[in-house]
Steps between C-alpha positions, in 0.01 A plus 500: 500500500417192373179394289438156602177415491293163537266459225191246543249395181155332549246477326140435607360119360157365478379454864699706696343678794511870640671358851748268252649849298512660848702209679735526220560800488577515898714153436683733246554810673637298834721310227639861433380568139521865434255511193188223420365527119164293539354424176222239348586193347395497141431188290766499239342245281148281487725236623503618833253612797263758442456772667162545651501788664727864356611705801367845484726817486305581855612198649869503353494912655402314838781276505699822387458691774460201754880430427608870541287596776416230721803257412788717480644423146702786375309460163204245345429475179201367423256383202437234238820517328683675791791148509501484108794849553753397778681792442278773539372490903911482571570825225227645677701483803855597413395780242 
């Protein structure tokens, strides 16, 4: 048995709509990713764009169980810092 898996990383920026995350991930899953990590994209200094708007640990459960349930992805992790770990959805996996 092998444990190849297809790993995809987004993460949500300023703007973004509802239908956009959900066209993703279906563009993903037809792509054949296995596991999506969705996270939030964080302003890493004053330098850069703000963010205006957090995404709430409601919202990032939505997109959770969106993936798993209604997608198909084998696993989703999902949350603000959720693409800051690329190792942990695919341990998650193979553990």
């Amino acid at each position: 048995m092998t444990n190849d898996f297809k790993l995809q990383l987004v993460a949500i920026h300023p703007g973004e709509t509802d239908e956009e995350i959900e066209q993703t991930m279906r563009d993903c899953k037809a792509a054949g990713v296995d596991i999506f990590t969705l996270g939030q994209y964080l302003r890493p200094t004053s330098k850069h764009l703000a963010v205006k708007e957090y995404v709430t640990p409601e919202k990032f459960e939505h997109w959770r169980k969106y993936g798993e349930e209604v997608v198909g992805f084998r696993y989703v992790a999902s949350g603000p810092l959720a693409g800051r770990c690329r190792l942990k959805p695919v341990c998650a996996i193979t553990e």
